[in-house]
Structures are given as C-alpha cells and as structure tokens.
C-alpha positions as CSV (number, residue, x, y, z in Angstrom):
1,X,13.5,5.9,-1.4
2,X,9.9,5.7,-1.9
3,X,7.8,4.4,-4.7
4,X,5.3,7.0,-6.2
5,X,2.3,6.8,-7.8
6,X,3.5,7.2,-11.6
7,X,5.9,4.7,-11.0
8,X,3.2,2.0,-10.4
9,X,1.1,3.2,-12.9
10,X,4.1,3.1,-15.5
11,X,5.7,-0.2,-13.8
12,X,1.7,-1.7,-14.2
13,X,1.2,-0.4,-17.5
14,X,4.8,-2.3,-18.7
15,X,3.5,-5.7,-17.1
16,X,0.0,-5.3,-18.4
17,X,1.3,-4.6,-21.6
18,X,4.0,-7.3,-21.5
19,X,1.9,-10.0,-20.5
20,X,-1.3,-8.8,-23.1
21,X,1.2,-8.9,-26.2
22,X,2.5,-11.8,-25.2
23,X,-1.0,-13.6,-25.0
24,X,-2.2,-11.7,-28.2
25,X,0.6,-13.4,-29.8
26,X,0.4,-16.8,-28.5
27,X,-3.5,-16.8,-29.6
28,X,-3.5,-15.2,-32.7
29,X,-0.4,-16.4,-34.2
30,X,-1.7,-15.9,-37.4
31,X,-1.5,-11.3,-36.7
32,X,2.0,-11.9,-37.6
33,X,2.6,-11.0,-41.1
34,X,5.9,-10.8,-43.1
35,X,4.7,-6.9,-43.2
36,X,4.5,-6.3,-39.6
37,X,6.8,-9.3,-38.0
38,X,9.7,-6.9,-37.5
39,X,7.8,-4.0,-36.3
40,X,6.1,-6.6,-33.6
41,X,9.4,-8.2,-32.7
42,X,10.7,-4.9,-32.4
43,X,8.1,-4.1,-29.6
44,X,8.1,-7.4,-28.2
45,X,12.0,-6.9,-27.6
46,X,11.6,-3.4,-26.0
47,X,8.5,-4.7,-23.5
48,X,10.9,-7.7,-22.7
49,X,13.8,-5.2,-21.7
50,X,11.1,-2.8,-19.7
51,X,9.8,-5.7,-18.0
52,X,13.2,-7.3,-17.0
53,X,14.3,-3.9,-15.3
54,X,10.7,-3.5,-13.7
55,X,11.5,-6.9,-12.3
56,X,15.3,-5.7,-11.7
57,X,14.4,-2.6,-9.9
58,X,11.5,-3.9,-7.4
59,X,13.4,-7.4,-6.7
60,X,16.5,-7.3,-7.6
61,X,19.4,-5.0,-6.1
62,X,17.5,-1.8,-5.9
63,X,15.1,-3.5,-3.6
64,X,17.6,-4.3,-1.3
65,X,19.9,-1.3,-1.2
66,X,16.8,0.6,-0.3
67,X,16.3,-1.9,2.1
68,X,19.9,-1.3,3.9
69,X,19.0,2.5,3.0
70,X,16.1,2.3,5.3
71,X,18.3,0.2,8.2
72,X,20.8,2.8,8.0
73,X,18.6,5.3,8.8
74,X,17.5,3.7,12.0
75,X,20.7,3.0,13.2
76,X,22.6,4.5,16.2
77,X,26.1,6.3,14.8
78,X,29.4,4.5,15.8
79,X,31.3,5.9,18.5
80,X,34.4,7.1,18.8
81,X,36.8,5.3,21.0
C-alpha cells in the first residue's frame, strides 16, 4: 500500500487545522460565545476524531500491516514437504 499525494495533502490539511483551532482557541478564549460555543465544539470534536485516525492510520495498526504487507512480498513461498 502506498501513500498518495491527496492523502498527505488531506492528512496535513487535518493536522494543520487541528493544531490552528486549537491555538486559536487557547489564545482567544474570549471567540467563544454562547452563540457559536456548540457550533465550535462541534468542529473541535470532529477535527479531534480526524486527527486520532490520521494518527491511527500512519502509526497505529495500518502502519504495521502494511509493513508485514511489504515483508510478505519479499518473501520466498513455503515448500512442500
């Protein structure tokens, strides 16, 4: 399995967006109104669940079944006996 281009353009875009909300939030506290506060945690929810199965996907068990994907590949077949 091989990682394309639009996957790291969408996988950066989720960080860089993840990571700017975040430090939008934590500096101007004060953009969350009783008006918007659900809409914001809303988002804030979803870019925490995009960014936990970025993170999932490139470290976690994907990484190494296309690891032993890979291995497999290389390997000589069994023989018969």
């Amino acid at each position: 399995m091989s990682i394309t281009t639009s996957q790291l353009v969408i996988g950066a875009l989720i960080v860089i967006g993840f990571f700017g909300l975040l430090i939008m939030l934590l500096a101007r506290p004060e953009t969350i109104t009783e008006v918007n506060r659900e809409a914001i945690m809303l988002m804030v929810g979803a870019l925490i669940a995009a960014f936990s199965t970025l993170i999932g996907f490139f470290f976690g068990s994907s990484a190494g079944s296309s690891i032993k994907t890979k291995l497999l590949a290389k390997a000589q077949p069994a023989k018969d006996e």
